[in-house]
LUMDRENDREN-647246 format. One line per field, with one value per residue (C-alpha): residue number from 1; residue in one letter; x, y, z. Coordinates in steps of 0.2 Angstrom, whole numbers. Example, Ala and Ser with C-alpha at 12.3 -4.5 7.8 and 13.67 -1.06 7.14 Angstrom:
num 1, 2
residu A, S
u 62, 68
v -22, -5
w 39, 36
//
This chain:
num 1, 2, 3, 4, 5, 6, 7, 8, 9, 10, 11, 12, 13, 14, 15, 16, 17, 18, 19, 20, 21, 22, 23, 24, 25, 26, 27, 28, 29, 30, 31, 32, 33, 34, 35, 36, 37, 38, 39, 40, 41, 42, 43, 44, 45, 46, 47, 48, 49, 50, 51, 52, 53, 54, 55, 56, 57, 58, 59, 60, 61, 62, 63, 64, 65, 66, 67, 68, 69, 70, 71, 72, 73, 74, 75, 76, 77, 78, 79, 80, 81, 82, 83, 84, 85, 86, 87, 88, 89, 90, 91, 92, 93, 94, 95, 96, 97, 98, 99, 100, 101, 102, 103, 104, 105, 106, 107, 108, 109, 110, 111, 112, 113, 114, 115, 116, 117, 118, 119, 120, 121, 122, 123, 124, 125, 126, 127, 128, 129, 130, 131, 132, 133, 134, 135, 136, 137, 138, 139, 140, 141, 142, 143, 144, 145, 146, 147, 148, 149, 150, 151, 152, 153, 154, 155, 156, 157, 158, 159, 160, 161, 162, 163, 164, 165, 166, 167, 168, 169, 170, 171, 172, 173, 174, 175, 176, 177, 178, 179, 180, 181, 182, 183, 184, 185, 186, 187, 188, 189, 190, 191, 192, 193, 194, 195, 196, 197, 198, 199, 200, 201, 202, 203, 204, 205, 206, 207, 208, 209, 210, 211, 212, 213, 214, 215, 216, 217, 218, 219, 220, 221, 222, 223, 224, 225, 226, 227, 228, 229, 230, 231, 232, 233, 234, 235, 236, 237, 238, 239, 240, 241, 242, 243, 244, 245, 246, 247, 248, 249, 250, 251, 252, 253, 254, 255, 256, 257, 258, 259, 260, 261, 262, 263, 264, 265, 266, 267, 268, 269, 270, 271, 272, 273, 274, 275, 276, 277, 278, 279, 280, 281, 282, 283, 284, 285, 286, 287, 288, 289, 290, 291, 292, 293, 294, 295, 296, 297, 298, 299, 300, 301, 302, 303, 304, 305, 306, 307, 308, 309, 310, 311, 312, 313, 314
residu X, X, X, X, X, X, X, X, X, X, X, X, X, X, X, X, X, X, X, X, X, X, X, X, X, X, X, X, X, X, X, X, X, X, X, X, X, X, X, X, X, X, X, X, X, X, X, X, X, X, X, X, X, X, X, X, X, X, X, X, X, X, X, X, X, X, X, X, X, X, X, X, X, X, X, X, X, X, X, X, X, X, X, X, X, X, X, X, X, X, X, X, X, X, X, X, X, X, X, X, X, X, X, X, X, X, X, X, X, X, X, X, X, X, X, X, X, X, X, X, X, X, X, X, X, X, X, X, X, X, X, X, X, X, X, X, X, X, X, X, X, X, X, X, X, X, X, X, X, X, X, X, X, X, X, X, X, X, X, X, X, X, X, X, X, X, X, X, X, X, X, X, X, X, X, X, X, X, X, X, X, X, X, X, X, X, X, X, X, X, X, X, X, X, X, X, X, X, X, X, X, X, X, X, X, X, X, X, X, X, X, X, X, X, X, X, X, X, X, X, X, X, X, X, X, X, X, X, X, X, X, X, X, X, X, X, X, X, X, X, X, X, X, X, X, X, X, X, X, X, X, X, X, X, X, X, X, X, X, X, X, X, X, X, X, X, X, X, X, X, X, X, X, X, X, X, X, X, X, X, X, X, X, X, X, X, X, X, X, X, X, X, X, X, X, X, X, X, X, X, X, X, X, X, X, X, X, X, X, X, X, X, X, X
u -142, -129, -120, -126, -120, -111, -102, -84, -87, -70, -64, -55, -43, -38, -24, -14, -7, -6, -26, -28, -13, -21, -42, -35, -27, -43, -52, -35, -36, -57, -51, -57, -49, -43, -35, -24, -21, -8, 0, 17, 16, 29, 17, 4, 17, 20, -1, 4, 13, -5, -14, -17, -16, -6, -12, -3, -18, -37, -45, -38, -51, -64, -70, -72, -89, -85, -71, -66, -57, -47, -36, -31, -41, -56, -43, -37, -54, -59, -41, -43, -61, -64, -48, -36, -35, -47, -58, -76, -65, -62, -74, -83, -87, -88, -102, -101, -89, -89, -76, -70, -60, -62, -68, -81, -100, -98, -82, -93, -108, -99, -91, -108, -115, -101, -101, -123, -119, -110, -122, -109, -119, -110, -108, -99, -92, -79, -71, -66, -49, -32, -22, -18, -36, -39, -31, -38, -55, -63, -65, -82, -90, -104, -112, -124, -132, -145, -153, -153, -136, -129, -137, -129, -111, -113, -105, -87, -91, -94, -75, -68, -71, -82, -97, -105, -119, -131, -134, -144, -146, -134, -119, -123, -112, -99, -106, -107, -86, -83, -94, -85, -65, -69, -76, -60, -50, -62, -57, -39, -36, -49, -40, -22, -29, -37, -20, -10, -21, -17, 1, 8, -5, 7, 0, 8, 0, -1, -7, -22, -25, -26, -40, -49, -49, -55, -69, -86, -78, -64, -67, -58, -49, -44, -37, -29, -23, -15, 3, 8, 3, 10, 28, 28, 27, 21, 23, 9, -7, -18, -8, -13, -12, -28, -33, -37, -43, -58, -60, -61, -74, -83, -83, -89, -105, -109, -109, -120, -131, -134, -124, -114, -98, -89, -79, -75, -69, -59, -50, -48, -34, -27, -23, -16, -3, 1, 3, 13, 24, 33, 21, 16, 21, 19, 3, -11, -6, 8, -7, -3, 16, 9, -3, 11, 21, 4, 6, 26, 29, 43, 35, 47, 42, 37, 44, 32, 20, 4, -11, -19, -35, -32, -26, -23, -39, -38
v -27, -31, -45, -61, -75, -89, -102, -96, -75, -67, -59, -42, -37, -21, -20, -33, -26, -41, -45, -41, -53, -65, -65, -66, -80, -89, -86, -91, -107, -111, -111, -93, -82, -67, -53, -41, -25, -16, 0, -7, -21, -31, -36, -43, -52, -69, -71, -75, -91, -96, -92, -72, -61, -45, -28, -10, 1, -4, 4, -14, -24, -15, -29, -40, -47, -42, -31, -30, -16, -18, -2, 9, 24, 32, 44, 28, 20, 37, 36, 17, 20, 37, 45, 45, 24, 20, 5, 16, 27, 14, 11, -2, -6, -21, -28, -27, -17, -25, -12, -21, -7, 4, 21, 35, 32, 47, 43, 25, 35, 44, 29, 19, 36, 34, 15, 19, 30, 16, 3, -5, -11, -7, -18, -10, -25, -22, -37, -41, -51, -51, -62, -75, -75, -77, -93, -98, -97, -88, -70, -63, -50, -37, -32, -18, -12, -17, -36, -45, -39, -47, -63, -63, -62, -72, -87, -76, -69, -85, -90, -77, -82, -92, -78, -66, -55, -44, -31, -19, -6, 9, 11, 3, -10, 7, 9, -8, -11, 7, 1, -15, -7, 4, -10, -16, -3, 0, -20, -18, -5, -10, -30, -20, -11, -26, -36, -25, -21, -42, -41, -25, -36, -52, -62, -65, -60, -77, -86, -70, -72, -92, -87, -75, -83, -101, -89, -83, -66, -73, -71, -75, -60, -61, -74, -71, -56, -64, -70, -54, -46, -60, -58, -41, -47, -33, -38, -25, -33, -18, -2, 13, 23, 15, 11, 31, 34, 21, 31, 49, 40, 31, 49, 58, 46, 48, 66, 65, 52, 60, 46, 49, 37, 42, 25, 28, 45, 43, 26, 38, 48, 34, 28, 44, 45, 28, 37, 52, 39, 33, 19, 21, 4, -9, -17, -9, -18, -9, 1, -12, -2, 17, 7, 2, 17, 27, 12, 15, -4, -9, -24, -39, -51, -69, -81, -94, -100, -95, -103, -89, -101, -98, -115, -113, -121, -139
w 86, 72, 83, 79, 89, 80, 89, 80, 81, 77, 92, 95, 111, 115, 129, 134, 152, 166, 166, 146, 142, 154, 147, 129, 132, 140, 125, 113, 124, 119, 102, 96, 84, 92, 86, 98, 101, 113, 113, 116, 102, 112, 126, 114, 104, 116, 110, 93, 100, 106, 90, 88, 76, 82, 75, 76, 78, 86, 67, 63, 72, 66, 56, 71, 78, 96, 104, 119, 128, 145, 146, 161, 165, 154, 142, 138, 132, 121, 114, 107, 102, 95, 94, 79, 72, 85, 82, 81, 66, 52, 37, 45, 63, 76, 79, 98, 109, 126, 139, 153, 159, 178, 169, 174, 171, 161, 145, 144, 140, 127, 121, 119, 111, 99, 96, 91, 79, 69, 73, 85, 102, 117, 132, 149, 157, 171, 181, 197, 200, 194, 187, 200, 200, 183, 182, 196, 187, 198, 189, 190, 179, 181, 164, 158, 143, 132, 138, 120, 117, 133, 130, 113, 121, 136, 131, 129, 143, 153, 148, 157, 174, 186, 188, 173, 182, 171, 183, 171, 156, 152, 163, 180, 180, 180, 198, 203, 199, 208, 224, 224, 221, 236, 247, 242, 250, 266, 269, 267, 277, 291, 289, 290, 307, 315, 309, 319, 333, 338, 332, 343, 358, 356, 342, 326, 307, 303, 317, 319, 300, 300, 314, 306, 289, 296, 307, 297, 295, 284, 263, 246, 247, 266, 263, 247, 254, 271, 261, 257, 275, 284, 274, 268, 248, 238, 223, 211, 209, 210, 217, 227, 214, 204, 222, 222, 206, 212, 229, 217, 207, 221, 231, 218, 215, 229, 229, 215, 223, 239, 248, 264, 262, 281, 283, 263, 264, 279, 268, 254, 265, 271, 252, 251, 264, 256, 241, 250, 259, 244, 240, 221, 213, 226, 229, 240, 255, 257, 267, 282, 282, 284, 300, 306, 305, 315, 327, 332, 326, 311, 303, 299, 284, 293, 281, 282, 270, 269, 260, 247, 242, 223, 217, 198, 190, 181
//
């Protein structure tokens, strides 16, 4: 293991979209020296009015202890890493490389193949939240790879959120976020049918939701979920688009696994005729407006507020 832990390591980001720009500013706000990279420099550059260092290519933060990584899609994570200026090409190498990004079990076997070859240990460590959720504290992490190295970077890990979960060696933590974003959509879409089951019966949105989130059945994300069902905000927190990339890795899992998914692949056509409708840069729950449209309603946004249990933390 070349990471050893110290309690000031220098720190690396790579990406600073809307959950990036949100967990490097966590670990700006500990104190840490952090250095950022983004592909549009732009996005990064409000950090440098909390403490970091902006960078023009990832091969700059080669000389960090840890790096972390929260980019899009997997083409993404092999273009910052191993591709031309990426952080596993330079001279010298990070100590830990620790990929919070949604990618296929297969590119972050690549990429930890990679990271071994220049001594770099290799953490996959993908998240659950958004931003809201970030600073609400209540991020939670699911980490895999080696045991020693994961100890090493808790404590970083620890600020991101409220929950960090070693869940075991290589890439299983790939699985784990893949299992958990298409539970995401199954919910959704069952929550959008149930919703308008009661609505087109006589009951309004929010007085259904209020039931079922005060009931044993409601959750965290019922309930964060209920404001933008009830008045028909959507507003991009995660969208159909991503939404589907989750299902095509989740389904093809499966496929390799021997699982049968029948409530997932039968959600997986419903985010598509989400898609098909028009529906490619609002938020997922825009699947409660294709419900609607197979159930012969027109929703109309409630106007009234709604609690979303995510109080910004102290």
């Amino acid at each position: 293991m070349t990471y050893v832990a110290t309690d000031h390591p220098r720190i690396g980001w790579i990406g600073a979209g809307r959950m990036g720009y949100q967990l490097a500013s966590r670990l700006l706000d500990t104190g840490h020296d952090v250095a950022v990279y983004n592909r549009t420099r732009a996005k990064a550059e409000p950090l440098a009015d909390k403490g970091a260092t902006i960078v023009d290519r990832p091969e700059e933060l080669a000389d960090r202890d840890v790096v972390f990584v929260m980019v899009s899609a997997s083409a993404d994570l092999e273009s910052v890493t191993t591709g031309p200026g990426g952080v596993l090409t330079a001279d010298t190498a990070p100590g830990v490389l620790v990929d919070s990004s949604t990618v296929s079990t297969q590119v972050s076997a690549l990429v930890r193949e990679e990271a071994a070859k220049r001594g770099t240990d290799f953490l996959a460590a993908p998240v659950s939240g958004n931003p809201k959720v970030i600073a609400a504290g209540k991020l939670t992490v699911a980490v895999s790879g080696p045991r020693e190295v994961y100890d090493a970077v808790e404590p970083l890990l620890n600020l991101l959120g409220r929950g960090v979960t070693y869940v075991g060696e290589d890439e299983v933590a790939r699985l784990v976020k893949i299992a958990h974003n298409v539970f995401l959509g199954v919910v959704t879409q069952s929550l959008a049918e149930i919703t308008l089951l009661a609505e087109k019966g006589g009951v309004r949105r929010s007085a259904f939701l209020e039931f079922l989130n005060d009931s044993v059945m409601g959750s965290v994300f019922t309930r964060y979920k209920s404001p933008a069902l009830v008045n028909l905000d959507f507003k991009p927190t995660f969208t159909n688009i991503l939404l589907r990339k989750d299902f095509d890795l989740g389904l093809a899992a499966a496929r390799e696994l021997e699982v049968p998914m029948p409530v997932a692949s039968a959600t997986a056509q419903f985010v598509q005729a989400a898609i098909g409708a028009g529906y490619t840069e609002e938020d997922f729950a825009t699947l409660i407006l294709e419900q609607a449209r197979r159930s012969g309603i027109t929703l109309e946004p409630e106007n009234v507020t709604v609690d979303d249990g995510l109080s910004p933390e102290a």
